[in-house]
N, C-alpha and C positions, 0 to 999 in steps of 0.2 A: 494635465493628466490627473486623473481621478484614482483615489484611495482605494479599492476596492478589492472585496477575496472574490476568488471564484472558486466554485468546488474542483474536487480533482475528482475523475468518476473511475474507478477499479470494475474493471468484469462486463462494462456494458454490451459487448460484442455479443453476448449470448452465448448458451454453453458451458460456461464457464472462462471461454477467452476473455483477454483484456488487451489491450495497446501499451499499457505502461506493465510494469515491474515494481517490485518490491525488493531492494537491495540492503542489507544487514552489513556492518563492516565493524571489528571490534580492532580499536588502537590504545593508544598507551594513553590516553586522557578519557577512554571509557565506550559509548558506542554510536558509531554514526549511520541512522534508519535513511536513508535515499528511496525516495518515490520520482522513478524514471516513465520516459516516453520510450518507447521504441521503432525503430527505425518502422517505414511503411513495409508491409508484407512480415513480420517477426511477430504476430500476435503469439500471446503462447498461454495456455491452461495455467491455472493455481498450482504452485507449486512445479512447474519446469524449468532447468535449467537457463539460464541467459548469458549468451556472451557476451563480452565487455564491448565487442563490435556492434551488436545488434542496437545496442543503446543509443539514443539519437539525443535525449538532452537530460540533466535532471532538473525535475518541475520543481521539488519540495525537499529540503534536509532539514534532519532533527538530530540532536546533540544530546544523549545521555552522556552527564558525567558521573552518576551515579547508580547502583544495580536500584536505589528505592525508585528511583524517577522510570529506569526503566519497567522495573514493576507492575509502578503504580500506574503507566500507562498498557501495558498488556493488561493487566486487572481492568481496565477501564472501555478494552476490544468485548476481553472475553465476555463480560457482564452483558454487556447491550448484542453479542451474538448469540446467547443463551436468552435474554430476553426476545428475539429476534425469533430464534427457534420456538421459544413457548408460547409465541403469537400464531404458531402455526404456519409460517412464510416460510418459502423457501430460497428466496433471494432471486429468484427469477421474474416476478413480478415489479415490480414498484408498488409502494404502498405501506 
């Protein structure tokens, strides 16, 4: 078996849907970011609700133990979507 990432793709459905989620969770050692699949039929818009049912696996977690880590990766979204916007895209393309 081979070492290899694959991308995780957010939104590609068009519209704005997507198949996965984006799940936040704050506990007592700091914050845990969950990038889920959802079940087949459960697509859902940027920023809709999801039930803990609808979830079918999660693909990727990440561990802030700290507010700078968490920060200094939101700092690191928003920069490249404001550069993103100043290119004139609007995400519906590739490119």
């Amino acid at each position: 078996m081979s070492n290899r990432n694959y991308p995780i793709i957010i939104g590609h459905l068009g519209e704005g849907r997507s198949d996965k989620c984006i799940v936040a969770v704050k506990n007592d050692s700091g914050v845990t970011v969950l990038i889920c699949r959802l079940k087949d039929g459960a697509e859902r818009h940027s920023g809709e609700d999801v039930a803990a049912g609808e979830i079918q696996s999660v693909i990727a977690e990440m561990r802030f133990c700290r507010k700078e880590s968490l920060r200094a990766f939101i700092g690191a979204l928003q920069r490249i979507s404001d550069e993103w916007g100043e290119a004139g895209q609007d995400g519906h393309e590739p490119g």
